[in-house]
N, C-alpha and C positions, 0 to 999 in steps of 0.2 A: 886555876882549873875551872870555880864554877862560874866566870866572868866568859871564859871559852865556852862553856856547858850553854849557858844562858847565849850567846852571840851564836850558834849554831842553831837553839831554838828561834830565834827571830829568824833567824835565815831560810829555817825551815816553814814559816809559820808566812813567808814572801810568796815562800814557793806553793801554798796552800795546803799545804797539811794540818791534819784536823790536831786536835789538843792532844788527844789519847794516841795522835799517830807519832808527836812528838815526844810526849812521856815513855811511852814502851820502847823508842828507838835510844831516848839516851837517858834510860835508867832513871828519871827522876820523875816526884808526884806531879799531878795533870796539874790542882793546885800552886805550885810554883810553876808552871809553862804559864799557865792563864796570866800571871803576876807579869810575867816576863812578857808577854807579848798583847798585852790588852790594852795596848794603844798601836795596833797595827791592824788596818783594816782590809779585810779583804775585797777581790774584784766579785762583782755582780757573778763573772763567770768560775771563779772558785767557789764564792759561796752556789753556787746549784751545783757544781757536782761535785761540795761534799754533803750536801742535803740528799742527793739522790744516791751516796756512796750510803748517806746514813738507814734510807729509807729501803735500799736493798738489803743492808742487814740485819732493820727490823724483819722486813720479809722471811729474812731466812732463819733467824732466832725462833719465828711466830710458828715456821713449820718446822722447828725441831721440836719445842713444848707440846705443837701438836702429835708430833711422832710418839715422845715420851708418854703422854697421856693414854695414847693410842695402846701403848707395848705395856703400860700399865695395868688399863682395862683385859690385857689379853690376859697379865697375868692371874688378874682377881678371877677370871673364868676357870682358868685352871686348875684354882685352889680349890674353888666351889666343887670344882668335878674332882677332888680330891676329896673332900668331905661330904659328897655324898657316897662315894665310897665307903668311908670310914663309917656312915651309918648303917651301912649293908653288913657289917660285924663281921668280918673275917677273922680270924685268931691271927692267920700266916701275915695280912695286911696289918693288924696290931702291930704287930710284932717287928715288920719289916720296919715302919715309921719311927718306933720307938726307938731301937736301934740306930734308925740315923739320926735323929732327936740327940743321943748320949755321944755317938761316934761319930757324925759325917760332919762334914765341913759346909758351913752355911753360907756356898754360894747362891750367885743368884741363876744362872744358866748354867747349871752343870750337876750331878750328885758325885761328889766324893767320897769314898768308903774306906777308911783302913784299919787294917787290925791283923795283928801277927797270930789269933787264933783261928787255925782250920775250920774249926767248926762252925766258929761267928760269921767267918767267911762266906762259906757255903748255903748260909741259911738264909744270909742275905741275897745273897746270889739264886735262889728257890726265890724270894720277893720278888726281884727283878723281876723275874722270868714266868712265874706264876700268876703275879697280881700288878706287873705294870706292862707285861706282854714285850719285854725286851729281848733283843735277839741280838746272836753272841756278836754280828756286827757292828753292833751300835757299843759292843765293851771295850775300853781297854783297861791294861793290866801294867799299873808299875811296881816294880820288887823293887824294897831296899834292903842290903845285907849286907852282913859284918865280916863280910873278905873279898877278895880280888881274884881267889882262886879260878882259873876260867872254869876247870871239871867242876867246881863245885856252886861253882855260878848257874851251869846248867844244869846239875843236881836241883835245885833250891828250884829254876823256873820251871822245870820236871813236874817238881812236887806241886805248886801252886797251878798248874793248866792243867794235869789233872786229875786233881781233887774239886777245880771248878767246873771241870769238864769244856776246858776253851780250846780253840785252835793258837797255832805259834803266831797267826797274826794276831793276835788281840795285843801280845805282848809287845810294852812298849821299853825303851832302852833300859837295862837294869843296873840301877845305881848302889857306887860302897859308901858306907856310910862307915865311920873308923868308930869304933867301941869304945866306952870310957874305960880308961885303964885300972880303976877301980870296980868296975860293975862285974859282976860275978856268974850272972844268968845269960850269956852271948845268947839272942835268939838265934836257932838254929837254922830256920828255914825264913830269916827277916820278917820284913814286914811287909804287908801285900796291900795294895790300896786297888779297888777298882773305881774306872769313871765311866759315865755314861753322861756325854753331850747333850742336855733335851732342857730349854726349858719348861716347857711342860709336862716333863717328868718329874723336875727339881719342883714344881711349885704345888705339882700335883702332894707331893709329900707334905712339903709345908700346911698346905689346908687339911689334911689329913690329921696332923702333926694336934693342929689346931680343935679340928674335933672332935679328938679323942679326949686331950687335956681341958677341953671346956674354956677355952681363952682366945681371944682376940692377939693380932701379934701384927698391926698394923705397920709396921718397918719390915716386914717382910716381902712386900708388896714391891721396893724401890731398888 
């Protein structure tokens, strides 16, 4: 087999393919291609256009690094206008960061919030809406609950649209989640997660997050 392996990289390497086009095609290191075929020379006209194959995806690596760099400096602006927020002293702004600091999920373009109490719910949802000027558009809403009931399915999304006071589009598909057969406390009305798509709302937080706590958090940035 690897006598075949090796006799298809030489075949390959006639027809001008580059080292890495040959290792990625038959599963083996670049290191053994090189071995296998470093006495086959190629023509004047393969080598320029795997030089020019090369030198277009440096081009094109050199302006992703530039993009990423780019989408990075956007994010550091964000955080900044997050913390100087968090110098202006809001209690309600405190309060909303901190929360997601304990509770949210630390993506990078998105805020995720969940929590099966009403009231955590709501007061985050006052955050949004108060001190990051979100509007009920930009929500959605996923329930997970511990039945299949459909009347009680719609019981449960009832309760949670409004107590946060959202329209039935916010609401996105409501998932069962099966209860440990042991657990004793079935929540009643699940658990309610909202998202809000922005990343700079997500990083607005984070420098926020940052400010209040007095710390640098320099991987939040990537």
């Amino acid at each position: 087999m690897k006598r075949e392996v090796r006799e298809k990289a030489r075949d390959m390497r006639r027809a001008g393919f580059s080292l890495s086009e040959i290792a990625t095609q038959l599963f083996v290191s670049k290191g053994s291609v090189s071995s296998w075929v470093r006495d086959i020379h190629l023509s004047d006209e393969q080598a320029a256009r795997l030089k020019a194959k090369q030198k277009n995806w440096g081009g094109k690596n050199s302006g992703a690094r530039q993009n990423q760099d780019q989408a990075r400096e956007q994010r550091r602006a964000y955080q900044e206008a997050g913390r100087e927020h968090a110098r202006a002293g809001s209690v309600l702004h405190l309060t909303g960061c901190m929360l997601y600091w304990a509770e949210g999920a630390k993506s990078r373009n998105g805020i995720y919030f969940a929590n099966s109490d009403p009231q955590m719910m709501l007061l985050f949802m006052r955050f949004l809406r108060e001190e990051l000027y979100v509007v009920d558009g930009q929500i959605k809403l996923l329930i997970h609950c511990h039945t299949n009931n459909p009347d009680e399915i719609q019981r449960i999304e009832r309760f949670w649209l409004e107590i946060l006071e959202l329209p039935r589009s916010s609401l996105s598909k409501t998932s069962y989640k099966q209860g440990s057969a042991t657990r004793k406390n079935i929540l009643a009305n699940g658990v309610c997660s909202i998202r809000v798509y922005s990343t700079e709302l997500t990083h607005h937080i984070y420098g926020a997050i940052q400010e209040y706590g007095g710390f640098d958090r320099p991987e939040w940035l990537f």
